[in-house]
One Martini backbone bead per residue (centre of mass of N, CA, C, O) as a GRO file, in nm:
protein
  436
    1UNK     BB    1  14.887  20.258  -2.753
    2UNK     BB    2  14.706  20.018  -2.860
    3UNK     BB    3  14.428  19.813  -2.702
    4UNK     BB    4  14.290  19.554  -2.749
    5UNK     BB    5  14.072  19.300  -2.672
    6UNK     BB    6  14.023  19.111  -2.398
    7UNK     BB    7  14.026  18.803  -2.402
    8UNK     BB    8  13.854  18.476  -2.244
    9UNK     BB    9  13.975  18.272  -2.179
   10UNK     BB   10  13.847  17.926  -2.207
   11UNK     BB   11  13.777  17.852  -1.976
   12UNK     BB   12  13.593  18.045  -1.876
   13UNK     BB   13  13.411  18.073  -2.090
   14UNK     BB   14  13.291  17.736  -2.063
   15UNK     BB   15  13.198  17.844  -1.752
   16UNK     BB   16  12.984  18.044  -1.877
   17UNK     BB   17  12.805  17.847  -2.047
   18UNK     BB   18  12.733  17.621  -1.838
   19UNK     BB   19  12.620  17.869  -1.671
   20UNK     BB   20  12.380  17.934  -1.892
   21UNK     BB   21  12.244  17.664  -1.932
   22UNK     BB   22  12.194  17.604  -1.627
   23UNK     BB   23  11.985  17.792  -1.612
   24UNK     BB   24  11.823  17.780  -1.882
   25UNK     BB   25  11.713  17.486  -1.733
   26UNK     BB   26  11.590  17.587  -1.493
   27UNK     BB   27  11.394  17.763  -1.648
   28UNK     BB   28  11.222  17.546  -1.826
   29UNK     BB   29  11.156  17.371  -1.587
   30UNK     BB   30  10.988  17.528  -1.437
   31UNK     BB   31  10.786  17.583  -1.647
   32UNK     BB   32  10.700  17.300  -1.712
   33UNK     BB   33  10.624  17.263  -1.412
   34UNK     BB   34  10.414  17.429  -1.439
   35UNK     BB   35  10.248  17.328  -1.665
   36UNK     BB   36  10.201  17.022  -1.561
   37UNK     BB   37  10.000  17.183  -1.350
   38UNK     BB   38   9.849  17.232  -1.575
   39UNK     BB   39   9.788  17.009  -1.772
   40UNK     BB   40  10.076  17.083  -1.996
   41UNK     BB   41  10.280  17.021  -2.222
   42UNK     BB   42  10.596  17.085  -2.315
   43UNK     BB   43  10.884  17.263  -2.371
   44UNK     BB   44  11.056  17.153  -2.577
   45UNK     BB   45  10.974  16.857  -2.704
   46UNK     BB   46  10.959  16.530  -2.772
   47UNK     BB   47  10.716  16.335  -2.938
   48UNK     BB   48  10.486  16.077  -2.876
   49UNK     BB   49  10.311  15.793  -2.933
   50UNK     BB   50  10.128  15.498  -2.730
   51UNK     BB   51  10.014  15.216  -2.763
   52UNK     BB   52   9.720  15.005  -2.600
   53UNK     BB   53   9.494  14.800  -2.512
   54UNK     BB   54   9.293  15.081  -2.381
   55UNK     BB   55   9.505  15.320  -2.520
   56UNK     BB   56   9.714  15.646  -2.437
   57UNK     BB   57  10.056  15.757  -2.485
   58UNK     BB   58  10.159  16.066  -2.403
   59UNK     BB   59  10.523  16.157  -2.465
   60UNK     BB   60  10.763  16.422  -2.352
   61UNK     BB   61  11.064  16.521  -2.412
   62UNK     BB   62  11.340  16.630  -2.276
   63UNK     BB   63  11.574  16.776  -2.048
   64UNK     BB   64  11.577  16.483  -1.849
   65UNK     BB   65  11.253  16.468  -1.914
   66UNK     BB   66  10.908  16.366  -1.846
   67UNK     BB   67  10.612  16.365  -2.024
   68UNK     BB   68  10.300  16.209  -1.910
   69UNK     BB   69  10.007  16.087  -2.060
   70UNK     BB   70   9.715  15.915  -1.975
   71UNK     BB   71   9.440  15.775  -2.170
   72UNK     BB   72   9.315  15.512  -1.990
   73UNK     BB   73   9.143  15.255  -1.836
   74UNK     BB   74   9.387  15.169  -1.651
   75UNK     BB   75   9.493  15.502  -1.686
   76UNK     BB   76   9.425  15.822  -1.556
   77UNK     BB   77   9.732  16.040  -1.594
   78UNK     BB   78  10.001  16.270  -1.486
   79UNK     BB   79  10.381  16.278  -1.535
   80UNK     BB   80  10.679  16.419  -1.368
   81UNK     BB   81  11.003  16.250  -1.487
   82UNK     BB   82  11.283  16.094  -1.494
   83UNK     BB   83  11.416  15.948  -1.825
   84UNK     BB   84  11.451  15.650  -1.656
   85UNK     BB   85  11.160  15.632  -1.609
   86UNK     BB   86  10.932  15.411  -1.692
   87UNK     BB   87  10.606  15.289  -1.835
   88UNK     BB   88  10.322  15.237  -1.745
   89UNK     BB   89  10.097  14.994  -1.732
   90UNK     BB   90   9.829  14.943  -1.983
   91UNK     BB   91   9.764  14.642  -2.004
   92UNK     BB   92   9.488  14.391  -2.097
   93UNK     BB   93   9.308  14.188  -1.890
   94UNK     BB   94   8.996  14.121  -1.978
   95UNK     BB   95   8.987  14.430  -1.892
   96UNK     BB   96   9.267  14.410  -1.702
   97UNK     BB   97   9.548  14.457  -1.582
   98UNK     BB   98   9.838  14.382  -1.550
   99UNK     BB   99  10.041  14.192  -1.336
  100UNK     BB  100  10.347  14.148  -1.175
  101UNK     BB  101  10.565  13.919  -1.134
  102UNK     BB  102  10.877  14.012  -1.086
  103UNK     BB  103  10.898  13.955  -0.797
  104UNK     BB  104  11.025  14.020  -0.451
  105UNK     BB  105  10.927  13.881  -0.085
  106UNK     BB  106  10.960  14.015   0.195
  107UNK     BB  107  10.954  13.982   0.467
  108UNK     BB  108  10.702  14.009   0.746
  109UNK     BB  109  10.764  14.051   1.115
  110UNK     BB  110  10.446  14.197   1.159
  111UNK     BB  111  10.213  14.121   0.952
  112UNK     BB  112  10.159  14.357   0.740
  113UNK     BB  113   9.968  14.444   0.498
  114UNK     BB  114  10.187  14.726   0.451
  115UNK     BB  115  10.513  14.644   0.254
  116UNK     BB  116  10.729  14.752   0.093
  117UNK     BB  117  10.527  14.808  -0.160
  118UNK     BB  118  10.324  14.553  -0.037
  119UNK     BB  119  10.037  14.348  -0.028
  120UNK     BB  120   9.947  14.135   0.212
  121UNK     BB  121   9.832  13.855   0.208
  122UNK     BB  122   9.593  13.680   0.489
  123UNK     BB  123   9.541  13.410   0.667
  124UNK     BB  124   9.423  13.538   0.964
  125UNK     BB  125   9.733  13.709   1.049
  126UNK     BB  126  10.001  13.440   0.931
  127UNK     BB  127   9.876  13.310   0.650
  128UNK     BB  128  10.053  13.362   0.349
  129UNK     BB  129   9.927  13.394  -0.008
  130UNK     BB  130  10.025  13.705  -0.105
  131UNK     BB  131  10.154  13.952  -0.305
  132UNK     BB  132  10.129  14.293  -0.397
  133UNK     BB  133  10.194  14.494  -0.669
  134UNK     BB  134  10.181  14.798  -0.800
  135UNK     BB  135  10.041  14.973  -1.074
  136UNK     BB  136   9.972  15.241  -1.032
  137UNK     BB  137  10.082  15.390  -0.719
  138UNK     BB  138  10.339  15.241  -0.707
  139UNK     BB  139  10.338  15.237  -0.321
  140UNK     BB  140  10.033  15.315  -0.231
  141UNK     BB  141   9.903  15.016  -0.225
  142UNK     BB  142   9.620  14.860  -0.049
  143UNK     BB  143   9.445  14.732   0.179
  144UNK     BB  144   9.099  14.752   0.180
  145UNK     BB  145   8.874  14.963   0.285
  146UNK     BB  146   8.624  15.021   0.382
  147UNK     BB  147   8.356  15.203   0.273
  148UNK     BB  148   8.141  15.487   0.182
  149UNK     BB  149   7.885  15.721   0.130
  150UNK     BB  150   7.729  16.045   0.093
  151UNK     BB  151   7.585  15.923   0.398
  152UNK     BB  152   7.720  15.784   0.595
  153UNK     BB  153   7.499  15.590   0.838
  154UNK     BB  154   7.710  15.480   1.016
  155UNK     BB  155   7.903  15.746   1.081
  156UNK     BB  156   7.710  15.977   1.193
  157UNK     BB  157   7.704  15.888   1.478
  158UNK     BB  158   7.907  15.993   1.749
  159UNK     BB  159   7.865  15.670   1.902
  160UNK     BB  160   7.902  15.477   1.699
  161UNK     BB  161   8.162  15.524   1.532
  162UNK     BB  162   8.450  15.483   1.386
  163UNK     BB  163   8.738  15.554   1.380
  164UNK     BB  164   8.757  15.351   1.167
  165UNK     BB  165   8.810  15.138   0.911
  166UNK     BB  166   8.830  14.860   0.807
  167UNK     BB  167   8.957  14.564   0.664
  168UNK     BB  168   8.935  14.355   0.411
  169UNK     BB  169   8.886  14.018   0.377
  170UNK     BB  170   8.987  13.724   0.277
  171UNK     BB  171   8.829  13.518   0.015
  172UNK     BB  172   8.871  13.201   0.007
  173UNK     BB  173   9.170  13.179   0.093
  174UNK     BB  174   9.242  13.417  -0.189
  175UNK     BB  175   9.089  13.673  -0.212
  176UNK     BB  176   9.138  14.026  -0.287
  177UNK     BB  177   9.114  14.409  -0.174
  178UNK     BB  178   9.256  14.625  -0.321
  179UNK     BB  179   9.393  14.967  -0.344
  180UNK     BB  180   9.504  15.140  -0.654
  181UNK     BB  181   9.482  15.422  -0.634
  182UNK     BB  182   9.462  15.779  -0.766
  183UNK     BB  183   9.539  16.029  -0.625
  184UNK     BB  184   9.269  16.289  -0.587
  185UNK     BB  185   9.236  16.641  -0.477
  186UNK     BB  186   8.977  16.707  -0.662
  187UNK     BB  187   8.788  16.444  -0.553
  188UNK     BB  188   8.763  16.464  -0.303
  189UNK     BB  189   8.546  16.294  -0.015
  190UNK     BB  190   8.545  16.256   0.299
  191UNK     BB  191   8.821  16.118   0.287
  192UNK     BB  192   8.833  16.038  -0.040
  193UNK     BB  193   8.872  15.881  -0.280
  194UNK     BB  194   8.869  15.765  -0.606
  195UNK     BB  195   8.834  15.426  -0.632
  196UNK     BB  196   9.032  15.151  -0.710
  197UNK     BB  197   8.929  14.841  -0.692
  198UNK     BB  198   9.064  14.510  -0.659
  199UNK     BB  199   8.998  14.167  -0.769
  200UNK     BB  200   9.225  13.920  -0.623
  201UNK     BB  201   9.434  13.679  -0.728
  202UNK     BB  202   9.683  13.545  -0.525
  203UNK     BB  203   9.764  13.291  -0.679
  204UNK     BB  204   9.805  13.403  -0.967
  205UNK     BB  205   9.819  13.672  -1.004
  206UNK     BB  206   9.514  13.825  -1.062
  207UNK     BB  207   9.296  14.031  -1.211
  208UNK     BB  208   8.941  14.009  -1.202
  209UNK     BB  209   8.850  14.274  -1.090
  210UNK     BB  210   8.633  14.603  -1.086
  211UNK     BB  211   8.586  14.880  -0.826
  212UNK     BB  212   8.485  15.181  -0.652
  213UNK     BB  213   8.391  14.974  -0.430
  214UNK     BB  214   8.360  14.853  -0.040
  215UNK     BB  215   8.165  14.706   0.184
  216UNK     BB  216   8.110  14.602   0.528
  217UNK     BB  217   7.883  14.380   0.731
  218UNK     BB  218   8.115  14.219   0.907
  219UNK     BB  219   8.338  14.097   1.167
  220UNK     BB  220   8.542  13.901   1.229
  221UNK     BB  221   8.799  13.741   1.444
  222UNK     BB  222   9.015  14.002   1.354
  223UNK     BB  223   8.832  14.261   1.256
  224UNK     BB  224   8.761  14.211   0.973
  225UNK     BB  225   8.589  14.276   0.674
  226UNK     BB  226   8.253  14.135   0.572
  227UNK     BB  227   8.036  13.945   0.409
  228UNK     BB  228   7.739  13.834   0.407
  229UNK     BB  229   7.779  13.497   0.275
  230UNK     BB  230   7.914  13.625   0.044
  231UNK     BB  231   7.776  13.951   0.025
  232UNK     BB  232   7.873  14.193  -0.134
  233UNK     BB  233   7.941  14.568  -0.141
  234UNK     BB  234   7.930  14.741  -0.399
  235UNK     BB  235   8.113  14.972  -0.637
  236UNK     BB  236   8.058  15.072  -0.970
  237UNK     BB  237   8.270  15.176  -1.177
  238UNK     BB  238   8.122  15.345  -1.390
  239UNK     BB  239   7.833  15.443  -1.250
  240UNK     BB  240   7.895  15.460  -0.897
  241UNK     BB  241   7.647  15.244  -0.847
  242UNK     BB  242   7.496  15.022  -0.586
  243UNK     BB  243   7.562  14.674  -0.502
  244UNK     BB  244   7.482  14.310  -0.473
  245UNK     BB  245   7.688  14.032  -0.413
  246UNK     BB  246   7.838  13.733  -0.509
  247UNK     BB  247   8.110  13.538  -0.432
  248UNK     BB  248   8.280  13.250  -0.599
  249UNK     BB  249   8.523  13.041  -0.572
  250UNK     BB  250   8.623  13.112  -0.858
  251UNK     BB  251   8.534  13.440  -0.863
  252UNK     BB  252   8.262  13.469  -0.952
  253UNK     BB  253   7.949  13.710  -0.941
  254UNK     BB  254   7.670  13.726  -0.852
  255UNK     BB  255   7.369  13.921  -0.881
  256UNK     BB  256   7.142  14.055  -0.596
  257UNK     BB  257   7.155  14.355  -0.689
  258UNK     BB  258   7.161  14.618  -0.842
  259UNK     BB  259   7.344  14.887  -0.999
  260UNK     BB  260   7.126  15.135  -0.811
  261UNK     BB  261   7.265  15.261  -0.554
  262UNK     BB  262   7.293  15.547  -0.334
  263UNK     BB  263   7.284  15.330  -0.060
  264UNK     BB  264   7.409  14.966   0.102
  265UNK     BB  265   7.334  14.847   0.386
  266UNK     BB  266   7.412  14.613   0.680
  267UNK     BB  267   7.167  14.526   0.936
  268UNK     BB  268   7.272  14.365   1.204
  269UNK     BB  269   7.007  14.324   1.386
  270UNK     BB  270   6.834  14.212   1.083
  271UNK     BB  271   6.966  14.120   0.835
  272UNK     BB  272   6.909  14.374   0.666
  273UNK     BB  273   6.845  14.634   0.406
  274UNK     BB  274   6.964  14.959   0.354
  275UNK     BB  275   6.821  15.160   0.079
  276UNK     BB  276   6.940  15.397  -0.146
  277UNK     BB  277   6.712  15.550  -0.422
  278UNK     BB  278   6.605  15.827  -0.501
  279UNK     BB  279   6.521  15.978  -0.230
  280UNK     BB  280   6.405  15.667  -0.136
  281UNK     BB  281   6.374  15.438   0.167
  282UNK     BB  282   6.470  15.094   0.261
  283UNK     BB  283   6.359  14.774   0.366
  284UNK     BB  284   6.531  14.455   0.315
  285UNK     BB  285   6.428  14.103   0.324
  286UNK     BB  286   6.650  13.877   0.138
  287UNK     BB  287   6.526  13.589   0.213
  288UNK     BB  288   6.185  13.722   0.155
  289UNK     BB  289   6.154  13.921  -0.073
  290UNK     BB  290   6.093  14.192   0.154
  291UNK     BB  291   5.955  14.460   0.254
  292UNK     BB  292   5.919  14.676   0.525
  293UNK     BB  293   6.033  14.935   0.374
  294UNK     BB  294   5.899  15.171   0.100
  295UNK     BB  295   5.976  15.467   0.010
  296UNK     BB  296   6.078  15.661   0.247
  297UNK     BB  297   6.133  16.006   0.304
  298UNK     BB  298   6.381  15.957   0.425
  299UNK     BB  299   6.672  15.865   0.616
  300UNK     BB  300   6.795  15.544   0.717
  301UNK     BB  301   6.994  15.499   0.966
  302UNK     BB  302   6.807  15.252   1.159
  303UNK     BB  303   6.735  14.913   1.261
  304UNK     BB  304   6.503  14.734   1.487
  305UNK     BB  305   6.427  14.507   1.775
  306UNK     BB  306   6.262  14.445   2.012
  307UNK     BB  307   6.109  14.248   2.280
  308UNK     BB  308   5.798  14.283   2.105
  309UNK     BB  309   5.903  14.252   1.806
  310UNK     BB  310   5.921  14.546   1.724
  311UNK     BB  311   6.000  14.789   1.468
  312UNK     BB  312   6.259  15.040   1.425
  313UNK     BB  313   6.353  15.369   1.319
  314UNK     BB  314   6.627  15.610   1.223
  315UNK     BB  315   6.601  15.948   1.178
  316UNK     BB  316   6.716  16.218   0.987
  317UNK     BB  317   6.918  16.587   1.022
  318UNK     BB  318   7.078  16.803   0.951
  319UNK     BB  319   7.261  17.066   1.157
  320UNK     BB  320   7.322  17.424   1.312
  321UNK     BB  321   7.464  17.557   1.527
  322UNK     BB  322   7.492  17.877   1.630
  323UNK     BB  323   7.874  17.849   1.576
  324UNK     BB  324   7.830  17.617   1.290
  325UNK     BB  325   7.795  17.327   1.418
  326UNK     BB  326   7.755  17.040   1.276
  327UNK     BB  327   7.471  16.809   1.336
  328UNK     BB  328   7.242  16.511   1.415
  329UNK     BB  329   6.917  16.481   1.411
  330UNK     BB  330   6.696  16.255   1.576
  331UNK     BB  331   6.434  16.024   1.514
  332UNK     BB  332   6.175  15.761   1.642
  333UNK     BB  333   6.012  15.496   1.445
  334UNK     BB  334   5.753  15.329   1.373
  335UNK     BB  335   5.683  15.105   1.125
  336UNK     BB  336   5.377  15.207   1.092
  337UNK     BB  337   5.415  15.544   1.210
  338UNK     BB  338   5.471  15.583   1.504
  339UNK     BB  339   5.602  15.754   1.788
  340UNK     BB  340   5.878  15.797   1.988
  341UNK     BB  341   6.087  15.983   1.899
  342UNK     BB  342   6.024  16.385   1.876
  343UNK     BB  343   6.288  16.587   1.947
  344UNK     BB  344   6.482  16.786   1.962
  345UNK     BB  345   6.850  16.739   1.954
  346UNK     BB  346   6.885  16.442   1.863
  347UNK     BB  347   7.233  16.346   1.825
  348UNK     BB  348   7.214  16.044   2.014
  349UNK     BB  349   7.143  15.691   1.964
  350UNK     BB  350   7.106  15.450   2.157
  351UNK     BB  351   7.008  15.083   2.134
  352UNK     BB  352   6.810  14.833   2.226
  353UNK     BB  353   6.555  14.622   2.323
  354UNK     BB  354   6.490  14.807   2.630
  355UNK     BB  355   6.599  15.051   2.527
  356UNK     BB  356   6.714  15.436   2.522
  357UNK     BB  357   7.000  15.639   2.482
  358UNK     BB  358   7.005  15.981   2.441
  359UNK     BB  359   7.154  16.300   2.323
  360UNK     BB  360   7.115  16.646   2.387
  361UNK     BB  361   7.239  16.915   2.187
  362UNK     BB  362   7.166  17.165   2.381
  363UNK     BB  363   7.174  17.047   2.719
  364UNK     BB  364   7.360  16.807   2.740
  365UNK     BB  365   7.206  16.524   2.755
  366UNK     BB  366   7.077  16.262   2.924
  367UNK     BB  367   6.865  15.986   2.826
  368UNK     BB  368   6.597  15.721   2.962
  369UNK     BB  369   6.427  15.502   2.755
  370UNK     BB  370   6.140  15.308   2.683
  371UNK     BB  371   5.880  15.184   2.474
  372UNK     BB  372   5.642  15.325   2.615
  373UNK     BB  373   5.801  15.600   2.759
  374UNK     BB  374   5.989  15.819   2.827
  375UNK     BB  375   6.172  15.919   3.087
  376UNK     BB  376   6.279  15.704   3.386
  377UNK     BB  377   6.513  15.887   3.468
  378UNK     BB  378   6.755  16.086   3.548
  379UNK     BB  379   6.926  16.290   3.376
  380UNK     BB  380   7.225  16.308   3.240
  381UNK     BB  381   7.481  16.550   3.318
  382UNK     BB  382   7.704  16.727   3.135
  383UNK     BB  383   8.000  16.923   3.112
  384UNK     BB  384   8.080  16.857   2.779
  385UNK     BB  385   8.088  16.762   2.445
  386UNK     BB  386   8.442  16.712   2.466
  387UNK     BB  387   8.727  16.546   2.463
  388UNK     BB  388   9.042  16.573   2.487
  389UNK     BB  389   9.320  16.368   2.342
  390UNK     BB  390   9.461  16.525   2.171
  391UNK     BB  391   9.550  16.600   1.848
  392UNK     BB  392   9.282  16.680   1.784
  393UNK     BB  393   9.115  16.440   1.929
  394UNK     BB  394   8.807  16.365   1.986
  395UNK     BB  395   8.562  16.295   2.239
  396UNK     BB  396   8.323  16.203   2.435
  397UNK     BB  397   8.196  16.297   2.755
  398UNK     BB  398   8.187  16.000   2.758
  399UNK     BB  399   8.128  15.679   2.847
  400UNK     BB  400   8.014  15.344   2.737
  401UNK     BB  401   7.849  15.046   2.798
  402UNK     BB  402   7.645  14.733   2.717
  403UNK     BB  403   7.422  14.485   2.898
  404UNK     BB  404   7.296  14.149   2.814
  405UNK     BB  405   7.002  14.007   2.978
  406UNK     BB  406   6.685  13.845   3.022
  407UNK     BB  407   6.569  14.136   2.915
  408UNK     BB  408   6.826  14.325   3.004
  409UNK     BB  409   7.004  14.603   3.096
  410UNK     BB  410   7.324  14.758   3.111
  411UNK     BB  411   7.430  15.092   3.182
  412UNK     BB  412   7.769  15.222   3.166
  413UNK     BB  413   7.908  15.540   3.309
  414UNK     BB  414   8.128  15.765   3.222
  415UNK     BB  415   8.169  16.108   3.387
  416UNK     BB  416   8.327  16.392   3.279
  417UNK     BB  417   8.488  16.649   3.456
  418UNK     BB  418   8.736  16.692   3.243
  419UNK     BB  419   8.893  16.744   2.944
  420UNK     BB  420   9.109  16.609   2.973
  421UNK     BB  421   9.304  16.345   2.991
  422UNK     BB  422   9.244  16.183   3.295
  423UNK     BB  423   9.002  16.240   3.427
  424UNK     BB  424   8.739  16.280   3.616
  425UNK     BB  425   8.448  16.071   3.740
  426UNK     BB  426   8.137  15.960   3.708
  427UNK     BB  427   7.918  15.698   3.812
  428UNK     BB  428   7.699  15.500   3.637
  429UNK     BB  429   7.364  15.295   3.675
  430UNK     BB  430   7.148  15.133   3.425
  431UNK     BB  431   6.807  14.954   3.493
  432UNK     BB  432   6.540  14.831   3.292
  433UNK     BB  433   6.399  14.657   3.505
  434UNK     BB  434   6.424  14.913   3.757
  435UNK     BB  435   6.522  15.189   3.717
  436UNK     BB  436   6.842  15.286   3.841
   0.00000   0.00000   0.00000
């Protein structure tokens, strides 16, 4: 007797479809988020095209899921999200983002900085003036750090160097510096994104500049970052290069150099500003509209005046060590253009009014000069040239003090006999006036 095919019960049937589909699904997600990361729109989507006030969003819906390309001023960037996530904000005001009004701020009972997607502006410690919700970045948006230029010439010297960039300080306890970028892990350099500052009224919640960077010039009392005499170190969004600006109590800002420059130091010992621009560096005394140094030929990494009232100037170029590990050999040359030390590889530089000690890595020693003549005292021998502090985080092999006073300085040193975090250490005391 013939026996026909046996049928697939129905329930099975659409158990086998249900997990075709599921596949199928898999399958085409995956595509699409491949196509994604190479910033390509999805297969089988259906395209939409949103104006807003500054560009456009091409949207691509598929099964499940969006994918967004933004392409405005306030917005340049591409998301793949769930059909759920609304579309980012990208209407200006004034060529500015509008920033998110209706939001509840969460007490802050450490009062951090950043704080469950929130920038908190403090007056002081913990006097609150207002809290930024992330327009770009989602919740990744922070109080704005001093920021560096491709010289970073206050970081170069690792004896000199901050550990971190300092936060930087609300300007008339109103104003502060959000930092609101969109990380771009193909633009970073020197561990820093392409950033976008926004100067935000914390009064009123309103975005009222963009910068592409802002550095401090001096530390409050607390810390933080500021300008002096309210003269910020800015770069330009658009140009990318740096100028100084004053900032006035009504939120408007006056230009005191102009965005040409690809890098505006302020010189804390002489409150000069160290400036390059194409390749050539100055020394600008912006009080008296006077250089001290014009167009020289070569970075000046800092500037101080000794006992003598005479200038000083710190130059310097990368080196590489035989192992291949780079680091800045510096000389230091009189404002006239006379030499006061200029031998190979020195590393690092300490200066006061009366005294200089240097660091040399070749022979790794230290060695202590007045401004008159070369090393004074027997120079101290380091037993190797990093400490290791754990979690692969290096200090130099000595610690120092240096304390001012009547015309002498005072260096304290404690020189580490072993690598070890916690090891035994020699102390030494250097008088710049009695030279022991």
């Amino acid at each position: 007797m013939y026996n026909g095919v046996t049928k697939l019960p129905r329930k099975k049937l659409i158990e086998i479809i249900i997990l075709i589909c599921v596949l199928l699904w898999i399958l085409l997600f995956t595509v699409n988020y491949f196509r994604y990361t190479r910033d390509e729109p999805p297969l089988f989507a259906i395209h939409f095209k949103n104006t807003c006030d500054d560009g456009v969003v091409n949207t691509y819906s598929s099964f499940g899921y969006t994918y967004r390309k933004y392409e405005s001023t306030s917005l340049n960037q591409t998301e793949f999200v769930p059909f759920w996530i609304p579309q980012k904000k990208c209407a200006l005001t004034y060529g500015l983002p509008q920033t998110y009004k209706d939001y509840s701020i969460p007490n802050n009972p450490k009062y951090k900085p950043n704080y469950r997607g929130l920038v908190y502006l403090y007056v002081g410690r913990t006097n609150l003036i207002g809290a930024y919700k992330c327009v770009n970045s989602e919740d990744k948006c922070t109080l704005a750090t001093s920021g560096v230029d491709d010289f970073n010439i206050q970081n170069a010297d690792k004896l000199l160097a901050l550990s971190s960039q300092p936060n930087m300080a609300v300007v008339y306890d109103r104003y502060g510096f959000i930092d609101d970028s969109i990380q771009q892990d193909d633009k970073k350099k020197d561990g820093q994104y392409v950033r976008t500052i926004y100067y935000y009224d914390a009064r009123k919640n309103v975005i009222i500049d963009r910068f592409a960077d802002v550095k401090h010039s001096l530390f409050n009392k607390y810390k933080y970052g500021i300008g002096h005499d309210n003269d910020y170190i800015v770069r330009d969004y658009d140009s990318r290069k740096w100028g100084l600006v004053h900032f006035n109590e009504d939120g408007t800002y006056d230009n005191i150099l102009e965005f040409e420059y690809d890098s505006i130091n302020y010189n804390v010992d002489t409150g000069f500003y160290i400036l390059g621009k194409d390749d050539k560096w100055s020394v600008y005394d912006i009080d008296n509209d006077a250089y001290i140094i014009k167009d020289y030929e070569g970075v000046i990494y800092d500037f101080w005046e000794n006992n003598n009232m005479s200038y000083y100037y710190k130059t310097g170029s990368k080196n590489k060590s035989e192992d291949g590990e780079e680091y800045y050999s510096y000389a230091i040359y009189k404002v006239d253009g006379g030499v006061l030390l200029d031998v190979p590889n020195v590393a690092s530089v300490v200066h006061t009014r009366s005294l200089i000690m240097y660091w040399k890595y070749d022979d790794n020693t230290l060695h202590f000069m007045d401004y008159v003549q070369n090393d004074r005292v027997q120079p101290v021998q380091l037993y190797f040239k990093e400490l290791d502090n754990g979690n692969n985080h290096f200090n130099p092999s000595f610690e120092y003090d240096v304390e001012e006073g009547d015309g002498d300085t005072y260096v304290m040193l404690k020189v580490f006999k072993e690598r070890k975090l916690g090891s035994n250490y020699y102390r030494y005391r250097v008088n710049s006036a009695h030279w022991k």
